[in-house]
C-alpha positions in Angstrom: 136.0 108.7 125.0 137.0 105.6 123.7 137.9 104.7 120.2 135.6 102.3 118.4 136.8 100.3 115.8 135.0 100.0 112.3 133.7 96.4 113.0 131.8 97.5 116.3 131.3 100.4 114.6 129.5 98.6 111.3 127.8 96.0 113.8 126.2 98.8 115.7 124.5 100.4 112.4 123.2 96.9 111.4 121.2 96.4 114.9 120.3 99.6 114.9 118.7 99.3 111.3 117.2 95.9 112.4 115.9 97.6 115.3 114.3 100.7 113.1 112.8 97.5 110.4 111.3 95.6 113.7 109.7 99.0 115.0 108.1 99.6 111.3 106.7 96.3 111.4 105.3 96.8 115.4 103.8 100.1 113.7 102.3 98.7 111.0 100.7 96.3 112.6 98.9 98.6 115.3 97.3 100.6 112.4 96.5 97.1 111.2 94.7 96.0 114.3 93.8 99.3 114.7 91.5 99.1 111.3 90.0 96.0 112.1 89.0 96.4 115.8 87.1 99.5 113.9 85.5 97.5 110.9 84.7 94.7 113.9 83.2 97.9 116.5 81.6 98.7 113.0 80.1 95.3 112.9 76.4 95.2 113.7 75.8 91.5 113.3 76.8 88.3 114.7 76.7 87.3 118.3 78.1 89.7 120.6 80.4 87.1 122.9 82.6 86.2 120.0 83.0 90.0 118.4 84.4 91.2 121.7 86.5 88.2 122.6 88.0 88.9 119.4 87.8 93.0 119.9 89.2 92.8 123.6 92.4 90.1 122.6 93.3 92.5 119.7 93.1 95.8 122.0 95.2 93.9 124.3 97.9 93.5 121.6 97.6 96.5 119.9 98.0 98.0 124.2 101.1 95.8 124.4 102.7 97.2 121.4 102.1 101.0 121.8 103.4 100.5 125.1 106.9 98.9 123.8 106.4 101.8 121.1 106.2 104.4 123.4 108.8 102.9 125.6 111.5 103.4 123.1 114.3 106.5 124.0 113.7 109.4 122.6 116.6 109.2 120.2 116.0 105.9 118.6 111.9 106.7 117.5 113.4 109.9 115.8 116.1 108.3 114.0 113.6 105.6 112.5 114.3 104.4 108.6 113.5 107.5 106.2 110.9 104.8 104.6 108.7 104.3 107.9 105.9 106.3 108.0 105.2 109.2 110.7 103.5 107.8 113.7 100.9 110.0 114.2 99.4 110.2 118.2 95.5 110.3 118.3 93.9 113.9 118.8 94.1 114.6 122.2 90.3 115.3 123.2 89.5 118.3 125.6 89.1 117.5 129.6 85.6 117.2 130.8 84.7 120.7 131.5 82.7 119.1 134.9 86.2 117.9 136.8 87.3 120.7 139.2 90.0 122.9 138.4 92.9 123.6 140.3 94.8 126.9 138.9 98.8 126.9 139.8 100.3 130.3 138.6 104.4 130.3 137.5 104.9 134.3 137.5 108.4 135.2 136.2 110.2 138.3 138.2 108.4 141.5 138.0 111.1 143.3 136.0 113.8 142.6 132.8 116.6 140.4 133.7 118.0 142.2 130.8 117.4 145.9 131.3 115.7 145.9 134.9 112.7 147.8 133.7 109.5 146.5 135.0 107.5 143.9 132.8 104.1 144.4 131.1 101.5 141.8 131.0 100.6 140.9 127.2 99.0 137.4 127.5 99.5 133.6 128.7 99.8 130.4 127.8 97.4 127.8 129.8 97.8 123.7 129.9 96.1 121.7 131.3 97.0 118.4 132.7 94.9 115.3 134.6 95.6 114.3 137.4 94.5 112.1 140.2 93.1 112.4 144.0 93.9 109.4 145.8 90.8 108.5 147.6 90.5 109.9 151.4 89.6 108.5 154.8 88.1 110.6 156.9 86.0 110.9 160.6 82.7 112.6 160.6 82.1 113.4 164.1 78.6 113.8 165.2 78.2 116.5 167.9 75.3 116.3 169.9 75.0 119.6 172.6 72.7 119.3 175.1 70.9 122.1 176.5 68.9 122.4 179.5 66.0 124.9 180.4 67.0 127.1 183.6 63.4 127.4 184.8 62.2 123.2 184.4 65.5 121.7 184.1 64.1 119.9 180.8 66.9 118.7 178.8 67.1 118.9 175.0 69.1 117.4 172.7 68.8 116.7 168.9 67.9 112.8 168.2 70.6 111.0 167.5 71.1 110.7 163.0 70.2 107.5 161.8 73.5 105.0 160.8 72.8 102.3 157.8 74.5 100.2 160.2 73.4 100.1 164.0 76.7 101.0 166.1 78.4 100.2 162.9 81.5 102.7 162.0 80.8 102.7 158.6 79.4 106.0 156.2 77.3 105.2 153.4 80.0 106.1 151.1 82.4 104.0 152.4 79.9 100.8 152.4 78.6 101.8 148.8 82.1 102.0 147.8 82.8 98.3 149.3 79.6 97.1 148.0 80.5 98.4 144.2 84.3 97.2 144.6 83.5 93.8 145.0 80.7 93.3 142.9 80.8 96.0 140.2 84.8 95.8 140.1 85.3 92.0 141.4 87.7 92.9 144.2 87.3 90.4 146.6 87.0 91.7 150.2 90.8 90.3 151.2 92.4 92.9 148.6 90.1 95.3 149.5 91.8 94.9 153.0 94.9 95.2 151.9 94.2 98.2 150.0 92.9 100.2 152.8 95.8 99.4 154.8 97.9 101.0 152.4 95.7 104.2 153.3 96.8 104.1 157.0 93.2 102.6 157.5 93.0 98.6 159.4 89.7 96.9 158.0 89.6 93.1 158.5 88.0 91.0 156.1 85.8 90.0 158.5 84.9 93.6 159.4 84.0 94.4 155.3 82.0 91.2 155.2 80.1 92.2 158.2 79.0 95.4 156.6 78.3 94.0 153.1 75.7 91.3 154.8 74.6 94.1 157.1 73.8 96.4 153.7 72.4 93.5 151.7 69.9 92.5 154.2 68.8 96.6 154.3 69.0 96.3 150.4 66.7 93.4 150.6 63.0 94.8 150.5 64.1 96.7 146.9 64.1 93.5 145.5 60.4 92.6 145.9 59.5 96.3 144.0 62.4 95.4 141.6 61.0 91.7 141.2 57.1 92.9 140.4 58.3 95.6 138.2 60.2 93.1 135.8 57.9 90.6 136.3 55.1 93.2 134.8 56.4 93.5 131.5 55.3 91.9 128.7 58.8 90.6 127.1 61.5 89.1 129.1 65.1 87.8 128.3 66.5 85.2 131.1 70.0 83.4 131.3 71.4 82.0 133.8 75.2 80.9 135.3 76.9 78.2 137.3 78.5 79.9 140.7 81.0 77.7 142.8 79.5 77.6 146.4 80.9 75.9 149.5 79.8 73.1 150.9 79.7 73.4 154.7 81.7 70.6 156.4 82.4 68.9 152.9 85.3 70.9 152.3 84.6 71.1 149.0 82.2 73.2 146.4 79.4 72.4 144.9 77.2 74.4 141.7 74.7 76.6 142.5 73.1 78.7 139.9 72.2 83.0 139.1 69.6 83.5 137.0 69.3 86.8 135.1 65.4 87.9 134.7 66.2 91.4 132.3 63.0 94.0 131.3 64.6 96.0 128.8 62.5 97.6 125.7 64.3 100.2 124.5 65.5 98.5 121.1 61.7 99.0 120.6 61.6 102.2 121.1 59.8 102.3 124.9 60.8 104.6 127.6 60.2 102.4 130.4 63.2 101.4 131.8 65.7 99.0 131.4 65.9 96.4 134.6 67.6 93.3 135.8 66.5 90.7 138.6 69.1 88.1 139.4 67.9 85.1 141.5 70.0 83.0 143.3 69.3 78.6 143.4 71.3 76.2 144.9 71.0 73.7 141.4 69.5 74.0 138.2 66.3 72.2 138.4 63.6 73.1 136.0 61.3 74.2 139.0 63.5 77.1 139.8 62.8 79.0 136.6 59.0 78.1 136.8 59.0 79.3 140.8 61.0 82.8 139.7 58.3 83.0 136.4 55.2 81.7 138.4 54.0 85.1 138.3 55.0 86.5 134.0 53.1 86.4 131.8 54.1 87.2 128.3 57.2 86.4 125.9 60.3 84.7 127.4 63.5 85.0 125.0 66.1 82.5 126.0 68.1 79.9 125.3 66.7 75.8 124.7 67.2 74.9 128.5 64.7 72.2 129.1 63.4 73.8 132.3 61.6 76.2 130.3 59.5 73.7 128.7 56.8 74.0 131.6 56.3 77.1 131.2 55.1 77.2 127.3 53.4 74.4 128.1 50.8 76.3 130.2 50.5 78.6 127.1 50.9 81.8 129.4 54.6 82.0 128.3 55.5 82.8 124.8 59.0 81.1 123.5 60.9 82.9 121.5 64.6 81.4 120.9 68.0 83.3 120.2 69.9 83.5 116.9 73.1 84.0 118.6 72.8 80.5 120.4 72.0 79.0 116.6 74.7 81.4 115.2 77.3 79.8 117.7 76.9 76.5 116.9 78.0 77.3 113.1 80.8 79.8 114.2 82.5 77.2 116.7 82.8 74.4 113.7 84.0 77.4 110.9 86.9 78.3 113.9 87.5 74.5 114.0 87.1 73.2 110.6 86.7 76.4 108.2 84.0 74.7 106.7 82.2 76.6 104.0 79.2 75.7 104.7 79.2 77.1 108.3 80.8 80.1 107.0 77.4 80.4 104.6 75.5 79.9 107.3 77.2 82.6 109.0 76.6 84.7 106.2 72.6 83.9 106.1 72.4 84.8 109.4 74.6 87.9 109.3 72.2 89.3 106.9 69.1 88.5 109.5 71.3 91.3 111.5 71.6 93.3 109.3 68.0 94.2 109.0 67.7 94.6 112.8 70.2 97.4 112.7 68.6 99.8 110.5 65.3 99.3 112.5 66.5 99.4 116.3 65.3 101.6 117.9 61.9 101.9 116.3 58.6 101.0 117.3 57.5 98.0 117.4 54.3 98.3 114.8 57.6 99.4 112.6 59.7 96.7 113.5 57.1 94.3 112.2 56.4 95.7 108.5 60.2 96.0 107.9 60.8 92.3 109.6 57.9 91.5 107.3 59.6 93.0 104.2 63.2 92.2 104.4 63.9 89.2 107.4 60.7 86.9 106.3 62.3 86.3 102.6 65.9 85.5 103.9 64.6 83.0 106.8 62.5 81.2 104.3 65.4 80.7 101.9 67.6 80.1 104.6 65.6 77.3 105.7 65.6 75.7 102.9 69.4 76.0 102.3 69.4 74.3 106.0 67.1 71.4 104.5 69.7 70.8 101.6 72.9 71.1 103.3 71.6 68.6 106.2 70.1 66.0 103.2 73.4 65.6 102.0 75.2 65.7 105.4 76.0 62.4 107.7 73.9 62.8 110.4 76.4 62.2 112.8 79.1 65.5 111.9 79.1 68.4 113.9 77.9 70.5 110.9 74.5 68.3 110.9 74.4 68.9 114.6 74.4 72.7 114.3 72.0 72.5 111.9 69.5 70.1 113.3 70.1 72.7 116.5 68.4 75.2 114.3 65.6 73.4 112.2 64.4 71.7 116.0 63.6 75.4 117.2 62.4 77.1 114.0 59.5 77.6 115.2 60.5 79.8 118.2 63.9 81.0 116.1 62.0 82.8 113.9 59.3 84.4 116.5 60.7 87.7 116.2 59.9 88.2 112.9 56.3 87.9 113.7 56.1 90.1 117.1 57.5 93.6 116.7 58.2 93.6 120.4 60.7 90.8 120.5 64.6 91.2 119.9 66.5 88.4 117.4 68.4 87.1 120.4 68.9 86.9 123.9 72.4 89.2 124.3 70.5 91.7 126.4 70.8 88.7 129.2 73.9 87.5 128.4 75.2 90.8 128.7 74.0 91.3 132.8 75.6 87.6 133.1 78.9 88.7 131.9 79.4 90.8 134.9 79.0 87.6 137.0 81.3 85.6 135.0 84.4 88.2 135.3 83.8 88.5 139.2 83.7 85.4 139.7 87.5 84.5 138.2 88.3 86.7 141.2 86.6 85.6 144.4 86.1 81.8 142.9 83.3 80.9 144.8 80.5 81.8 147.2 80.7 81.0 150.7 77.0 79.4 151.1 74.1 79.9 149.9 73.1 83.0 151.6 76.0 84.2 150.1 74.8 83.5 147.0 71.5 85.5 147.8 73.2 88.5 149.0 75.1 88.1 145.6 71.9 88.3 143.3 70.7 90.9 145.4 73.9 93.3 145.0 74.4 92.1 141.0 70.4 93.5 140.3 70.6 96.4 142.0 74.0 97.3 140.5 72.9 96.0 137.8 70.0 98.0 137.0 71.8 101.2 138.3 73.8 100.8 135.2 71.2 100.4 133.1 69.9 103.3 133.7 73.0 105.6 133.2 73.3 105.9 136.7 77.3 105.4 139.1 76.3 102.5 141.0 77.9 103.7 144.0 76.3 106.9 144.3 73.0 105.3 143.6 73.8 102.9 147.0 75.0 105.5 149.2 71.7 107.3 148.1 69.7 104.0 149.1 71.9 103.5 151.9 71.0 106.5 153.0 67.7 106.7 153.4 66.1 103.2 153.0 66.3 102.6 156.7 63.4 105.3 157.2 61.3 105.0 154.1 58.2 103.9 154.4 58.2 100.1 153.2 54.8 100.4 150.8 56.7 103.6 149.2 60.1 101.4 148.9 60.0 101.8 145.1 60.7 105.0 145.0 64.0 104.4 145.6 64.1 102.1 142.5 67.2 103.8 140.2 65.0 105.5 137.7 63.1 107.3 140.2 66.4 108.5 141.9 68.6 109.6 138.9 67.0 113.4 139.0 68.4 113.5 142.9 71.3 111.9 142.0 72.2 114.1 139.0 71.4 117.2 141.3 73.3 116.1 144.3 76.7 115.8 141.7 75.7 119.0 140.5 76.1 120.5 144.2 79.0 119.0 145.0 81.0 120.3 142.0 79.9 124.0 142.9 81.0 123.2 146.5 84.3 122.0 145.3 
């Protein structure tokens, strides 16, 4: 071994120190993060899109820096500065007690390697560790013997079983898993190729967008039983997005539109369940909504789109207008200005919050006395904060802006407070149109406008599977399954609520097979 000298010697010790202060500081900063993603998950106010962009860019540091952490040899974490403090791994939680277990036995020799007498069992040790099954291919062959009678020569032979897709080579596994990849997971169907060639297993693109039109158009009578049941309540949020589709022969994309339609009332307490309807239009013009809405009747909680208008005009269609929308305005100038008078507005409307989380949940009679009690005061005063700030304010800033944004739809901002049954804002929408948004950084646009239909179709139904509690991919495969011979005045049946006990028991059967 080679002799080092005292300089490399001393030069060594000084990056290794610097390298011990720099993992202190990483440290220290992940409990940092670590406390404030909590206080922010803690956080029942405010609108939800900016709490998790903020929540999801700080997990993505603190993920960064636990990997480099944990990357570190062996020797180097132990020989940290006496002065850092422990690092501490979370509690390792139990395994799901549901998952399959697979027992591999490592028996020692039967007798002493010491004294050659023969050993006597006093115990074990068991660990368990996770692991993963790649998913399989497989062939299900479907064996059809025919018989004949010896005396009449009549043949028999069992019908043959019904396939989701005619002459199609597809299970209703595999299409509910293709189905769920690309719009639950946003894998477009080209990776999804790729994929299954890594499995041995040659699917074109062409081949998996065959079968997802194919399932969509069996998928497509749910939609009218999924349609009249949201359609039948007597609240609704709605939202809606812009979706790239391609122009045929223009070689170029134009902006067609989703709209999310979303029944869901259990903040108030109601066991009916939760439901999303997405429509699909080729632009945004106001006579989309009204066509989707021709047949509602009741409270409509979105945002101040002008297309709405029509609809309160005929008086069947209650506005009521979302606090996150107002809350944005004043949260956008505070990031770019820090101006304390946003950041008061921010805390006025924090507050509003505040009194909707101590009372969701309960019914809405409830709701209203404690909306009554506690929100009623603060939106009065906070009106009248608005008035002042936006008297003294040149009516051309960005602050008067926000608040002119607010005073312009009091009268619908504050409906909540006076109807038990409706929510402060409109997140239960914006939520349903998230999903669309992160799918659609990964397959860019739609190829027409049937596309785009087979698209709204796929994002409700998955949609409303999740809803409910339910995996979206064995509530298709279930669908799948059976829709082809269900009787079409009895197709709402296979709605996801009134599936989930089969569901739940079929899961149940195949763990106790396994």
């Amino acid at each position: 071994m080679a002799a080092i000298s005292v300089e490399d010697y001393e030069a060594l010790k000084d990056r290794l120190a610097q390298r011990e202060r720099e993992l202190l500081l990483e440290r220290l900063l992940v409990e940092k993060l670590k406390l404030e993603i909590a206080r922010l998950r803690r956080d029942k106010f405010g609108a939800s899109s900016e709490r998790l962009e903020h929540i999801e860019q700080l997990e993505l540091l603190v993920e960064d820096l636990e990997t480099r952490c944990s990357a570190l040899p062996d020797g180097e974490a132990q020989n940290r500065a006496p002065s850092a403090p422990a690092h501490h791994p979370p509690a390792r939680k139990s395994l799901p007690p549901h998952l399959p277990r697979e027992t591999v036995r490592h028996e020692p020799a039967c007798s002493c390697s010491e004294c050659g007498v023969e050993l006597r069992y006093v115990g074990e040790d068991v660990a368990e560790v996770l692991e993963l099954v790649p998913q399989r291919f497989k062939v299900v062959r479907h064996v059809r013997p025919k018989y004949s009678c010896p005396r009449c020569q009549t043949l028999v032979q069992m019908p043959a079983p019904s396939r989701p897709i005619a002459r199609g080579l597809a299970g209703v596994n595999l299409l509910a898993h293709v189905l769920v990849s690309k719009f639950a997971d946003h894998l477009p169907l080209y990776r999804q190729s790729e994929i299954y060639a890594r499995e041995g297993v040659e699917l074109e693109r062409s081949t998996l967008a065959d079968w997802v039109g194919s399932s969509s158009r069996l998928l497509e009578p749910l939609m009218d039983a999924l349609q009249q049941y949201v359609l039948s309540a007597e609240k609704l949020h709605a939202d809606d997005t812009p979706v790239a589709v391609l122009a045929p022969g223009k070689g170029r994309t134009k902006t067609g539109r989703l709209w999310a339609y979303v029944r869901d009332e259990r903040p108030m307490g109601s066991q009916a369940p939760p439901a999303v309807w997405f429509q699909y239009s080729p632009d945004r013009k106001g006579e989309r909504p009204q066509g989707h809405l021709k047949r509602f009747n009741g409270v409509l909680q979105a945002d101040g789109y002008a297309g709405f208008e029509a609809l309160y005009e005929q008086g069947r269609v209650v506005e009521a207008a979302c606090w996150a929308h107002a809350r944005r305005k004043f949260f956008d100038l505070h990031q770019a200005t820090n101006s304390p008078q946003a950041h008061e507005a921010l805390r006025r409307i924090g507050e509003l919050y505040e009194v909707e989380r101590h009372i969701r949940g309960r019914p809405p009679e409830e709701r209203w006395r404690v909306r009554q009690e506690h929100a009623v005061p603060k939106l009065q005063a906070l009106r009248g904060w608005l008035d002042g700030v936006l008297a003294g304010t040149s009516s051309k800033s960005e602050l008067a802006r926000a608040i002119r944004y607010s005073l312009g739809r009091w009268p619908a901002l504050v409906r909540y407070a006076q109807d038990g049954r409706v929510e402060i804002d409109n997140n239960a929408a914006e939520r349903e149109i998230r999903a669309v948004a992160l799918g659609r950084k990964n397959w860019l646009f739609a190829g027409s406008d049937a596309g785009g239909e087979r698209a709204a179709t796929l994002y409700s139904l998955i949609g409303t599977a999740k809803l409910n509690g339910l995996d979206p991919q064995a509530y298709l495969a279930h669908v799948l399954e059976h829709i082809g011979e269900h009787r079409v005045d009895r197709v709402a049946e296979l709605l996801p609520w009134n599936v989930a006990s089969l569901l739940d028991r079929g899961a149940v059967e195949e763990l106790q097979a396994a």
